[in-house]
C-alpha positions in Angstrom: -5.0 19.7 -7.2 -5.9 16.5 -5.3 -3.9 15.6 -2.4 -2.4 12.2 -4.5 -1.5 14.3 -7.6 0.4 17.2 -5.3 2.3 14.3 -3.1 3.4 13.2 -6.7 4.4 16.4 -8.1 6.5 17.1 -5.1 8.4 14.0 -5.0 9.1 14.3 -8.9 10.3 17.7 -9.0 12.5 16.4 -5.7 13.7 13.6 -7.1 14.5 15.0 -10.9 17.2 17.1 -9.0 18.8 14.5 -7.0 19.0 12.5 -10.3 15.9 10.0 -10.0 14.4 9.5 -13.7 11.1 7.5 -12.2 9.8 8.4 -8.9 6.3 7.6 -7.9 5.1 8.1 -4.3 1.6 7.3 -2.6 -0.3 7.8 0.7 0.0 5.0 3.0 -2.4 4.4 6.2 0.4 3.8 8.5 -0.9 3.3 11.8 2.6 5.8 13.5 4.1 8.5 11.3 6.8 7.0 8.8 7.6 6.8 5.1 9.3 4.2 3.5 10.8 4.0 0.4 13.0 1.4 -2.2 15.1 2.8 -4.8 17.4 1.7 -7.4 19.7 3.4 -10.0 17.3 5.7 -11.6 14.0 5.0 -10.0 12.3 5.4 -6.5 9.5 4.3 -4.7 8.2 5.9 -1.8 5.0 4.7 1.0 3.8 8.2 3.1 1.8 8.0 5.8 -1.5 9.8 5.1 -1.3 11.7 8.0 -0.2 14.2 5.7 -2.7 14.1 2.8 -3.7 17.5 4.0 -0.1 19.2 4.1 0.3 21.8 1.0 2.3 21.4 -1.7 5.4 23.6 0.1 5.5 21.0 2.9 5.3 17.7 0.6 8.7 19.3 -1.6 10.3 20.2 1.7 9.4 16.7 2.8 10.5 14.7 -0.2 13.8 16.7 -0.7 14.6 16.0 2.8 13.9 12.3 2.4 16.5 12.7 -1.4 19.1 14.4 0.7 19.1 11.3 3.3 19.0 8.5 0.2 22.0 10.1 -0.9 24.2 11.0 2.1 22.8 8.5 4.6 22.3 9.9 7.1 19.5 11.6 9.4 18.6 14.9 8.4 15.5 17.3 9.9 11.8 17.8 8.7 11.2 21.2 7.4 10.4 24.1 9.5 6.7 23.7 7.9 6.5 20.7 8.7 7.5 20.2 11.7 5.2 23.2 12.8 2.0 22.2 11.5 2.5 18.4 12.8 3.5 19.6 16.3 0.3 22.1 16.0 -3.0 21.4 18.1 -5.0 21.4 14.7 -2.5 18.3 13.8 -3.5 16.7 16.9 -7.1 17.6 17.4 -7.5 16.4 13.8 -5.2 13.0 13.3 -5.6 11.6 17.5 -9.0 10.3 16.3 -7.2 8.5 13.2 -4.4 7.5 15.3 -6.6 5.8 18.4 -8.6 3.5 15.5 -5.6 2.5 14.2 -4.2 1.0 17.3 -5.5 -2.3 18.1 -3.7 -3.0 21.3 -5.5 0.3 23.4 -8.3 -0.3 25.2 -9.0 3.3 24.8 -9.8 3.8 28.3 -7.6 5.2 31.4 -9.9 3.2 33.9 -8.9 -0.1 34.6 -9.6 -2.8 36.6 -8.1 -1.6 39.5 -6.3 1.5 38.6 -7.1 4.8 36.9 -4.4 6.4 35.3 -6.3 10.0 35.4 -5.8 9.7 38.9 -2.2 9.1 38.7 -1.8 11.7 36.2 -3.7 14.2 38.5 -1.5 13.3 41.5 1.9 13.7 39.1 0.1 17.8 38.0 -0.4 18.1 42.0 2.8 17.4 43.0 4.7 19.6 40.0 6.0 17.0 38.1 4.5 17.3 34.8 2.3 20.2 33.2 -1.3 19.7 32.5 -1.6 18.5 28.9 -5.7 19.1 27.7 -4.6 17.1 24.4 -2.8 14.2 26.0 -5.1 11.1 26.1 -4.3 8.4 28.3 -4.8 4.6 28.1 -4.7 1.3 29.5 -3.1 -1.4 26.8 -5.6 -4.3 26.1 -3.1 -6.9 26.3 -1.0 -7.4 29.2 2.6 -6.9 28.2 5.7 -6.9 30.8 8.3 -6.5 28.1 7.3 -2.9 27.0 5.6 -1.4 30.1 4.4 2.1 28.6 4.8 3.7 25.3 4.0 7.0 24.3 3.2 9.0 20.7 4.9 12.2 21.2 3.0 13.4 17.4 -0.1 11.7 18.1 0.0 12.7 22.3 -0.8 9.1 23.5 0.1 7.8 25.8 -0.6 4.5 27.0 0.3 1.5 29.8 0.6 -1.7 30.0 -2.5 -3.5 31.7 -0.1 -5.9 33.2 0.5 -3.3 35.7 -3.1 -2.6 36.3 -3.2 -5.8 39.2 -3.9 -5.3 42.9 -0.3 -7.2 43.5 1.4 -4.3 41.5 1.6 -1.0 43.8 0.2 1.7 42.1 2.9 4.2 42.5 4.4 2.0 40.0 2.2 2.0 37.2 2.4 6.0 38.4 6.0 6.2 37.9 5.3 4.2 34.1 3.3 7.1 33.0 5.5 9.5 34.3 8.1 8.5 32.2 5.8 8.6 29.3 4.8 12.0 30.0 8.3 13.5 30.2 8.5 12.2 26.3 4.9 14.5 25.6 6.8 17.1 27.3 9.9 17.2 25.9 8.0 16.7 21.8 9.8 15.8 19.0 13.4 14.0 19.0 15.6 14.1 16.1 18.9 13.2 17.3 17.2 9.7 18.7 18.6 10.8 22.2 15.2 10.4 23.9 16.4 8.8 27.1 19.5 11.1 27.4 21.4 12.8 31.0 18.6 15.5 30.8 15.9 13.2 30.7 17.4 10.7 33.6 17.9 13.5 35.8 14.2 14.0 35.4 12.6 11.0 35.4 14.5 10.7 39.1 12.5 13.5 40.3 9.9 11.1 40.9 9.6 10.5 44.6 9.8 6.5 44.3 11.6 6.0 41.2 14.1 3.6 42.9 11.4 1.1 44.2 9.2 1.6 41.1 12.5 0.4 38.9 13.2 -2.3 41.5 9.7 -3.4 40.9 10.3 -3.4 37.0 12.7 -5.4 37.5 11.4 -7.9 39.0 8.2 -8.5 37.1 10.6 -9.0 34.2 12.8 -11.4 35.9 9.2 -13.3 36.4 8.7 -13.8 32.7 
């Protein structure tokens, strides 16, 4: 059965039980993990990421009843065990990075800059405790320079990436060091569900960065200066 037919099959059977008469549901080339989806009385449309052409036919019905069950209450509910496991595993990774990396246009796909190199950073933050070594994590300088969104980080896709505007000789480089730190405690702490990704926990960490306070003083500024 072709990947297309059993993503189909899956959200049919799903959908006949919550009521939905015409479903139809197809592989999307997303460049992050979502679905999207339109419905109507009676019918449903649904966009997956292809990510998952390659999940089996247990994980697409656990997906698509999962997606039914928040349609109809409306509210967040969790991925399947089966899911979750195999997108969180290092096959996942090792397999969909590549895709992931092509995708995004705004990576230079490089952690040496012009004047920094954020594997150095990232060997100092090991050195010093803060952060296990990740062998799947790949880092990366942005292409474009942005001051509004400083770092970002795929906790599926384990990418992490920072913004070249910080890569300038006027910009200390414990900064850009503290940017990726807080970028690495998302890798570390995976997959959030309950949208809580910058919670108590997560603050009490991020401050166990020697320099936070000057690094987020310097933030601060260099937005002010847009």
């Amino acid at each position: 059965m072709s990947s297309e037919i059993c993503l189909q099959d899956a959200f049919q059977k799903a959908g006949r039980d919550f009521g939905y008469s015409s479903v139809r549901a197809e592989f999307t080339p997303f460049k992050e993990f979502k679905v999207r989806w339109q419905r109507s009385a009676g019918w449903a449309e649904f966009q997956v990421s292809d990510y998952l052409m390659d999940a089996d036919e247990v994980m697409m019905e656990g997906l698509a009843r999962v997606l039914f069950m928040r349609i109809a209450k409306g509210k967040r509910s969790n991925y399947p065990d089966e899911l979750r496991d195999w997108m969180t595993s290092q096959d996942f990774v090792k397999n969909k990075q590549p895709v992931y990396l092509r995708r995004s246009r705004n990576l230079s796909r490089n952690c040496k800059g012009r004047h920094y190199d954020l594997q150095d950073s990232y060997e100092r933050l090991v050195q010093a405790g803060l952060v296990e070594r990740d062998e799947e994590a790949f880092l990366s300088w942005t292409s474009r320079p942005n001051l509004r969104r400083v770092g970002y980080c795929s906790v599926l896709m384990k990418v992490v990436a920072v913004s070249s505007a910080l890569d300038d000789v006027v910009v200390p480089e414990f900064v850009t060091e503290y940017v990726l730190y807080h970028e690495l405690l998302h890798l570390a702490n995976g997959l959030s569900l309950d949208g809580q990704a910058h919670d108590e926990e997560f603050r009490r960490k991020e401050r166990m960065h020697p320099r936070w306070k000057e690094a987020e003083d310097w933030l601060r500024r260099l937005s002010l200066n847009l």
